[in-house]
N, C-alpha and C positions, 0 to 999 in steps of 0.2 A: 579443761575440757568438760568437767562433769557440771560447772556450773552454766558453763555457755550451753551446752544440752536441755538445762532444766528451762532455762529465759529461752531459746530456741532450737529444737531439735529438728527443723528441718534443716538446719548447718551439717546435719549427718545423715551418714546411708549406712544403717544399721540391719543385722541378718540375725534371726532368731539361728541358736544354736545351741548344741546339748554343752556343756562347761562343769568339769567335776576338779575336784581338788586331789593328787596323790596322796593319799595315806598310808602305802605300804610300800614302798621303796626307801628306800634309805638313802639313797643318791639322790631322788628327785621330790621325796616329802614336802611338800606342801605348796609344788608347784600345778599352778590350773593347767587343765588339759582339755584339747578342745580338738575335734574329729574335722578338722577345716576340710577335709576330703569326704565325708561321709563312708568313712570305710571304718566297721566294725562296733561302731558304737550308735547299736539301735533303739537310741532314749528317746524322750520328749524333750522337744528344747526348752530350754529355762533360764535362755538369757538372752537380750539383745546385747547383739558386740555390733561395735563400730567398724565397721570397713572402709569407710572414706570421709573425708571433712570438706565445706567448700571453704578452703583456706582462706579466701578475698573476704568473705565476708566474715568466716570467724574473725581475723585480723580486725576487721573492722568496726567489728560490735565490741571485741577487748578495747580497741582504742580509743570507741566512745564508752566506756562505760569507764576507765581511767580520766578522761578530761573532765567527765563529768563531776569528779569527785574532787575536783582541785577547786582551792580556796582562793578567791582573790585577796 
């Protein structure tokens, strides 16, 4: 997905959002956290995250860009 993004990112519907990493739990260290609700966590956002794919055509551009690379 990260690379079908870079060759085409209008394949995604992406939402800037604040994204921090736990460091002080011990249970959930070093798992990302992300305020999908906007409750309580009044940052700057500092990342776009993916919320949707347009699947037909991601499929589609993966499966030219595999035939492409077959050898006769």
């Amino acid at each position: 997905s990260a690379l079908a993004y870079v060759i085409d990112p209008t394949l995604f519907t992406t939402q800037k959002m604040y994204i921090d990493v736990e460091t002080i739990s011990p249970v959930n260290f070093g798992h990302t956290v992300a305020d999908w609700r906007h409750r309580g966590i009044e940052m700057e956002p500092n990342v776009n995250v993916c919320v949707d794919v347009d699947s037909e055509r991601f499929l589609r551009l993966y499966q030219e860009r595999l035939m492409a690379g077959e050898v006769s």
